[in-house]
matplotlib code that plots the C-alpha trace (Angstrom):
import matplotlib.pyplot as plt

x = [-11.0, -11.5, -15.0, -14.7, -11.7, -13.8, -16.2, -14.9, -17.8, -17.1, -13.4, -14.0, -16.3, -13.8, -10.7, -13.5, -14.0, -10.5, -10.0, -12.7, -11.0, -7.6, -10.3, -11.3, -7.7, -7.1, -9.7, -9.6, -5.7, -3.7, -6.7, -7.0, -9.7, -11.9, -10.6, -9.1, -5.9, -8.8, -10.7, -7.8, -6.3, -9.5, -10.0, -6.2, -7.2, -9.8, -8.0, -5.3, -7.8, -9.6, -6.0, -5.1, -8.3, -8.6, -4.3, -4.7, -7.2, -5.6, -2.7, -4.3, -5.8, -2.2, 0.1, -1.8, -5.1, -4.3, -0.9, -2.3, -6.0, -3.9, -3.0, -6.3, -8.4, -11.0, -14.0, -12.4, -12.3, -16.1, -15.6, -13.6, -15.4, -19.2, -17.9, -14.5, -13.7, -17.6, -17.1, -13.5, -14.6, -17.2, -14.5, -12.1, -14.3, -15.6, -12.5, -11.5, -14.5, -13.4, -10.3, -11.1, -13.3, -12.0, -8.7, -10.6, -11.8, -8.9, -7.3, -9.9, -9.4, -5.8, -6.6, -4.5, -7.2, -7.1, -3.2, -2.5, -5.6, -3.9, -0.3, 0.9, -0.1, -2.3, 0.5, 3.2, 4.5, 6.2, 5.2, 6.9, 5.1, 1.7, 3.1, 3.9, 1.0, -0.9, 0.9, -0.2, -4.0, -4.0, -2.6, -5.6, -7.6, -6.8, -6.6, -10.3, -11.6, -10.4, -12.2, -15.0, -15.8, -13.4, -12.7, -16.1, -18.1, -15.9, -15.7, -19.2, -19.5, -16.4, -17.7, -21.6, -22.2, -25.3, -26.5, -26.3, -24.8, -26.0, -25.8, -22.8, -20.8, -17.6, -15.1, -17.1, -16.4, -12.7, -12.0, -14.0, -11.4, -8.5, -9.7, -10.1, -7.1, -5.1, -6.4, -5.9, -2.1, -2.0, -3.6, -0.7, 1.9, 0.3, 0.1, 4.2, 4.6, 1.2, 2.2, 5.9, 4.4, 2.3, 4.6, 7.1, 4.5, 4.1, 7.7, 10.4, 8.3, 6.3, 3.5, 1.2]
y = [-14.4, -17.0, -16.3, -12.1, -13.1, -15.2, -12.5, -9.3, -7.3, -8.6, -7.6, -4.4, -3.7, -5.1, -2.8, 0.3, -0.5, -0.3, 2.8, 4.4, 3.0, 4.9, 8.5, 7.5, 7.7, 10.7, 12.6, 11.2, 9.8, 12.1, 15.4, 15.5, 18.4, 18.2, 21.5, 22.5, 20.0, 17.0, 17.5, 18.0, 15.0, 13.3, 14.4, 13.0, 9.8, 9.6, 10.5, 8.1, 5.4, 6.1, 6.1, 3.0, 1.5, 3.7, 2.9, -0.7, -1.7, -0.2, -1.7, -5.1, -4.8, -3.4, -5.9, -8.7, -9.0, -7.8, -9.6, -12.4, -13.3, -14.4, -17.2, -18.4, -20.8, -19.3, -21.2, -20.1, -16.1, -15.7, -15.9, -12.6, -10.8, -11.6, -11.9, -10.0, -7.5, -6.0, -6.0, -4.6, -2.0, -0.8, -0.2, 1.3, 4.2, 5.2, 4.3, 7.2, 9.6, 9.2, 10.3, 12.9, 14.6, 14.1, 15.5, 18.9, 19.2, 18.8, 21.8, 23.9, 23.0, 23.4, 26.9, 26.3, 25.4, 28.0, 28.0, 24.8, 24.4, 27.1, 25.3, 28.6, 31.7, 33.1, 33.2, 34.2, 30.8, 31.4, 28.3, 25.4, 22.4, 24.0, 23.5, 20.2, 19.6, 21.4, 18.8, 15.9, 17.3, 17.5, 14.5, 12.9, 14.9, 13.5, 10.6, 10.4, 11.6, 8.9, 6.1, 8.2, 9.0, 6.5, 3.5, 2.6, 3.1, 1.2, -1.5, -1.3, -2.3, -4.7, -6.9, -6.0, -5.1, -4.9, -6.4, -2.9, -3.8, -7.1, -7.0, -4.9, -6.8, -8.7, -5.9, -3.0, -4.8, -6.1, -1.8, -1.0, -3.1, -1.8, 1.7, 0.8, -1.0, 2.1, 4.6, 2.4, 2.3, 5.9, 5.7, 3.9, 6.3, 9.5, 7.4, 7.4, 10.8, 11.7, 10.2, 11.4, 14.9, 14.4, 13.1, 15.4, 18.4, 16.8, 15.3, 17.3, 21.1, 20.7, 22.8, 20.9]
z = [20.4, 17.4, 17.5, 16.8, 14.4, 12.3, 11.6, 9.8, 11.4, 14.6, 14.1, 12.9, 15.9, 18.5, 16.6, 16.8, 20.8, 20.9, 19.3, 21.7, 25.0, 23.8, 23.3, 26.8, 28.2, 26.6, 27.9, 31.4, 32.3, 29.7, 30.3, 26.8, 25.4, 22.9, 21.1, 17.8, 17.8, 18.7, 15.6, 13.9, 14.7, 14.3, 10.6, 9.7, 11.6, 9.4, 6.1, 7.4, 7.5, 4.0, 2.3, 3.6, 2.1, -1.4, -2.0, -0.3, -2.8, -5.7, -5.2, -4.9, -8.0, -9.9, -8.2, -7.5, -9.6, -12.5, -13.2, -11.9, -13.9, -17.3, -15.3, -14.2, -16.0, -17.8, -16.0, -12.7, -13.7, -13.6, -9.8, -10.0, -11.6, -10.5, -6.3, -5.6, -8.1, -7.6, -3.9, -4.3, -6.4, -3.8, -0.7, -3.4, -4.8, -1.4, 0.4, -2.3, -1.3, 2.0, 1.7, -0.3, 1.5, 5.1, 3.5, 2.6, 5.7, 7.7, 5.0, 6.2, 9.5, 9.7, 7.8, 5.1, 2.6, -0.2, 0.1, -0.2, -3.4, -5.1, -4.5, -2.2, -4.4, -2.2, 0.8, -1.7, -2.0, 1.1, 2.7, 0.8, 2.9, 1.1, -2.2, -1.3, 0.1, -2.4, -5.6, -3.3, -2.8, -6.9, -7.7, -4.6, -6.6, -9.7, -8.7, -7.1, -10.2, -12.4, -9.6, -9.7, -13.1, -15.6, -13.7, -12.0, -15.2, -17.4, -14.8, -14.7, -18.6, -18.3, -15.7, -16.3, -12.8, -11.6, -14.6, -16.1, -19.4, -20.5, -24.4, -24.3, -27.2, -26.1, -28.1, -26.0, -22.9, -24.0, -24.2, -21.1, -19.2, -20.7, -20.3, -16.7, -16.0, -17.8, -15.7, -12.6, -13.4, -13.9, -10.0, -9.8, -10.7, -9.0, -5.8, -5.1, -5.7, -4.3, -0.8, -1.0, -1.1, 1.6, 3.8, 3.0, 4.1, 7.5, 8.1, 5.8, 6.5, 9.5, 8.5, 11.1]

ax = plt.figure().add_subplot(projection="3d")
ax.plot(x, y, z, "-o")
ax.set_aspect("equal")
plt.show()
């Protein structure tokens, strides 16, 4: 057991076989079907796993990163940002793409897609857990874009990933990061009412 435990590939391999020995119950013990509520379910396992990586990460970086780097030494911060901020950032914008995008497709599978984009106008707004579902799909949405296309580039020129940006002067790359870190807190603040809406769809209106 120390052995796969020491390796994160190993664990997420053993976790995986896991997860595929419960699929095998429930299409053999429990005569489970691979119909509409499977892939359903599969989707939101999926979107349930990207979240928890995407709001995981961001998290890190807003509670314990951030506040944290003023208090370490300046030759020890160099190891942040050349080794675990890079390799953060990579798991947090796709951890966001995946969530994105499995989230979409379990809208359209659940065949609430164009109600729940449009917040419930095109059903009369006579489905409240769409509206809620529909804020928290925005705020995702917002929230995806500002990974996507504010933080990731400015923490590209703050920590010169990639070597990308390396005669970017020092005042350039002072209000790269403070752009970033900005927009990350405003991740921050969409993410509590973001998952209180979609919760709230599932648990407070049953829509699914």
């Amino acid at each position: 057991m120390a052995g796969i435990l020491s390796n994160l590939r190993s664990t997420v391999i053993a976790g995986s076989v896991l997860a595929i020995i419960l699929f095998l119950l429930y299409i053999t013990v429990w005569g489970g079907a691979l119909d509409g509520n499977f892939w359903r379910f599969l989707f939101r396992w999926l979107h349930v796993l990207s979240g928890v990586m995407w709001i995981g990460l961001l998290w890190y970086f807003n509670f314990v990163q951030i506040p944290t780097m003023p208090n370490i030494p300046d030759e020890q911060k160099p190891a942040i940002g050349k080794h675990i901020a890079p390799n953060a950032l990579f798991w947090f914008r796709w951890g966001a793409m995946g969530t994105i995008v499995t989230g979409l497709i379990l809208a359209m599978l659940n065949n609430y897609f164009m109600s729940v984009l449009s917040l419930g106008a095109t059903t009369g707004f006579a489905v409240p857990g769409h509206i809620a579902l529909g804020i928290g799909m925005w705020f995702g949405i917002i929230m995806w874009f500002n990974v996507w296309f504010i933080i990731w580039p400015n923490q590209q020129k703050a920590l010169n990933i990639d070597n990308k940006y390396p005669d970017l002067a020092a005042d350039a790359k002072a209000a790269a990061g403070r752009t970033a870190m900005l927009f990350s807190r405003t991740n921050t603040l969409l993410s509590i009412p973001m998952l209180f809406a979609m919760v709230s769809a599932q648990s407070l209106f049953r829509i699914s």
